[in-house]
KOLFI-722409 format. One record per residue (C-alpha): residue in three letters; residue number from 1; x, y, z. Coordinates in Angstrom, 2 decimals, m for minus. Example, Ala and Ser with C-alpha at 12.3 -4.5 7.8 and 13.67 -1.06 7.14 Angstrom:
residues 2
<atom rest="ALA" nr="1" x="12.30" y="m4.50" z="7.80"/>
<atom rest="SER" nr="2" x="13.67" y="m1.06" z="7.14"/>
//
This chain:
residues 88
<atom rest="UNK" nr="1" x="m25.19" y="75.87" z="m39.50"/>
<atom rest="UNK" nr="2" x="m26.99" y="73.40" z="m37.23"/>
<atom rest="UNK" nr="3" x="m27.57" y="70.75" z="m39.98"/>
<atom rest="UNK" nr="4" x="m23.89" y="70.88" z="m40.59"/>
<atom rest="UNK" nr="5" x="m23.43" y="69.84" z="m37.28"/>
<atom rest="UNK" nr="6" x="m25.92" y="67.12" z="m37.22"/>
<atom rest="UNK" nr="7" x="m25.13" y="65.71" z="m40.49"/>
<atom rest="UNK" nr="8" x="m21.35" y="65.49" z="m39.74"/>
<atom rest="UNK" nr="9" x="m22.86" y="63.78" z="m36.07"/>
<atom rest="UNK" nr="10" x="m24.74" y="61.69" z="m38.32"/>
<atom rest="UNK" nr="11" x="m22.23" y="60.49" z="m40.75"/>
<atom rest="UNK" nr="12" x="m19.79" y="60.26" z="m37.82"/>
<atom rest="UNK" nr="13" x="m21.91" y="57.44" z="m35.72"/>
<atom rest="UNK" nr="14" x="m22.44" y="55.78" z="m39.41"/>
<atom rest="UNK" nr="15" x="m18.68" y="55.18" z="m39.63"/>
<atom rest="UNK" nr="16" x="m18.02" y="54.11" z="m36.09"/>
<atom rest="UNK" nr="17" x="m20.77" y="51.79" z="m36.58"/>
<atom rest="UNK" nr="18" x="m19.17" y="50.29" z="m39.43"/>
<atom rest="UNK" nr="19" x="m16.03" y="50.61" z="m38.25"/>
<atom rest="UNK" nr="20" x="m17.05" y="48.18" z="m34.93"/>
<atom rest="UNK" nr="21" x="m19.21" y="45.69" z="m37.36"/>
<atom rest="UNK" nr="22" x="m16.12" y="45.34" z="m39.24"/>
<atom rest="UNK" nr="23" x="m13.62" y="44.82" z="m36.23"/>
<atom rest="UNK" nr="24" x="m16.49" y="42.23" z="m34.63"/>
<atom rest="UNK" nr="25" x="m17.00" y="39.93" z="m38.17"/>
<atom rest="UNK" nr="26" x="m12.95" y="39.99" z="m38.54"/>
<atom rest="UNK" nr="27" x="m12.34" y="39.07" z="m34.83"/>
<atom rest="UNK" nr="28" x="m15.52" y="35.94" z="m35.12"/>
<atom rest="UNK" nr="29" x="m16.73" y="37.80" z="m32.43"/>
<atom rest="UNK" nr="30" x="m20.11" y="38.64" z="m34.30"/>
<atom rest="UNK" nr="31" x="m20.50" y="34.73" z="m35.12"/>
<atom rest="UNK" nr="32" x="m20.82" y="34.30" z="m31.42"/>
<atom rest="UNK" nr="33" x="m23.28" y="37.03" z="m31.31"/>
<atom rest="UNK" nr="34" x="m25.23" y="35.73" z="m34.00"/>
<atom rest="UNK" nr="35" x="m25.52" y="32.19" z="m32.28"/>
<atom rest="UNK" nr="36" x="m26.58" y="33.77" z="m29.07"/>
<atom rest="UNK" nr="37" x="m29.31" y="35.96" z="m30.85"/>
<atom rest="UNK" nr="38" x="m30.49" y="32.63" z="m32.71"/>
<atom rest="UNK" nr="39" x="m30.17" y="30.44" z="m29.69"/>
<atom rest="UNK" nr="40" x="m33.12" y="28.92" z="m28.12"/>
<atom rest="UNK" nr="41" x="m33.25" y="27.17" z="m25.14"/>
<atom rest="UNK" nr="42" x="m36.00" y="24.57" z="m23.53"/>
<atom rest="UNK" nr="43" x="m36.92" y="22.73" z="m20.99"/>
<atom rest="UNK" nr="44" x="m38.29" y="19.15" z="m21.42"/>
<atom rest="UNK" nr="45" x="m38.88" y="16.27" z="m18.02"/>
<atom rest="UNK" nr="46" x="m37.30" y="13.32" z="m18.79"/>
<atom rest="UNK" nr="47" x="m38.68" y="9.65" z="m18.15"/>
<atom rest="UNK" nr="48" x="m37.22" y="8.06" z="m15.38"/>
<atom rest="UNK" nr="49" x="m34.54" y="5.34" z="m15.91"/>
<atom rest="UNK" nr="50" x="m33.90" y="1.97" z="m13.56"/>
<atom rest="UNK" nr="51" x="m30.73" y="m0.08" z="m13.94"/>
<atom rest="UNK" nr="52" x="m30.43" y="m3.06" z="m11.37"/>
<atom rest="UNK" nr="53" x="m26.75" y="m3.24" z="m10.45"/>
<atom rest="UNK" nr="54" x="m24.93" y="m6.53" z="m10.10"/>
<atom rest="UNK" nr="55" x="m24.28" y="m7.76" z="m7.01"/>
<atom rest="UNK" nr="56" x="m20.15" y="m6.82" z="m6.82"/>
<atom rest="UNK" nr="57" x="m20.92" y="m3.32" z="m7.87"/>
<atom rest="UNK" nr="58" x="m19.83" y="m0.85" z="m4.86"/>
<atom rest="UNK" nr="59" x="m20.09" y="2.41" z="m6.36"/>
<atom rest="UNK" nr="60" x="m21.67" y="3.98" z="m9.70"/>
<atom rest="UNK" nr="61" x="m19.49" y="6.98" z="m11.66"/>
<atom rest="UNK" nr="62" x="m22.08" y="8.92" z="m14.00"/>
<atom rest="UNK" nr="63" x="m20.95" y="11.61" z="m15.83"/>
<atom rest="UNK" nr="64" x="m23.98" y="14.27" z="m17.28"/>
<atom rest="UNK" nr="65" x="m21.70" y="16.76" z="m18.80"/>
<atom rest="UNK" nr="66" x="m23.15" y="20.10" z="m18.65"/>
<atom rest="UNK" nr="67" x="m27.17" y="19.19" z="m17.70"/>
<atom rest="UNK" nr="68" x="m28.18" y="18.61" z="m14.19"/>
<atom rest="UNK" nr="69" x="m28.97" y="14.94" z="m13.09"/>
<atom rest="UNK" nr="70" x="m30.87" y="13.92" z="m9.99"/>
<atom rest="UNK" nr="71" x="m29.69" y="10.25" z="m8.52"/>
<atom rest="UNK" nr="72" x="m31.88" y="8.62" z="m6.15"/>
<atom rest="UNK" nr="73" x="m31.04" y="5.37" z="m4.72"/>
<atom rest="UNK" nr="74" x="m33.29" y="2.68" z="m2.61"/>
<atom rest="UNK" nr="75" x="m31.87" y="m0.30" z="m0.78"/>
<atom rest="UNK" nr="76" x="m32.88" y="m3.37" z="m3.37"/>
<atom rest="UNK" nr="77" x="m29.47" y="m2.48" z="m5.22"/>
<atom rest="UNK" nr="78" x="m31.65" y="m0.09" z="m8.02"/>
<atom rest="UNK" nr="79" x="m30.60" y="3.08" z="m9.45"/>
<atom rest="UNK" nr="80" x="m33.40" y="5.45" z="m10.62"/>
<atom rest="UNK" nr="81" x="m31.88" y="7.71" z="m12.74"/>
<atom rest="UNK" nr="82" x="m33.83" y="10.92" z="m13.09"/>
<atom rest="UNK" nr="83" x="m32.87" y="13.42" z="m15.65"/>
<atom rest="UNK" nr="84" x="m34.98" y="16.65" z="m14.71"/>
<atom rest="UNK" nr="85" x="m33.70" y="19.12" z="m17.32"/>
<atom rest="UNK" nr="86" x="m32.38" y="18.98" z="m20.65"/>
<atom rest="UNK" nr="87" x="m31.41" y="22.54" z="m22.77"/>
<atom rest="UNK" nr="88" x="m31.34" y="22.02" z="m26.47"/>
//
């Protein structure tokens, strides 16, 4: 009587298994799951990057999307930009 049990346990979690593969790969949320299990990330320093700026230039706009950007600036009108992370 107790293998009854545990085979209609068995075959039970089977189907609800398959049942919630299914409703993941039909609702692309299993692509997303995928991409995350095959992701890799890293870490890589940059070289720095000087750009003199003309003389009329006030103010510099730089956009670095989604990475983090360090901006240092010095008096002679130079703009090291330092990149100090980039995930890839």
């Amino acid at each position: 009587m107790k293998y009854d049990i545990l085979s209609i346990l068995f075959v039970g979690l089977l189907g609800t298994t398959g049942i919630v593969l299914i409703l993941l790969t039909s609702s692309g949320l299993m692509d997303q799951v995928r991409a995350a299990v095959n992701s890799e990330e890293r870490t890589v320093n940059l070289p720095g990057f000087n750009q003199k700026a003309g003389k009329g230039i006030q103010r510099v706009v730089l956009d670095s999307g989604p990475y983090p950007l360090t901006i240092e600036s010095s008096n002679d009108g130079k703009f090291p930009f330092l990149e100090h992370m980039v995930s890839g």
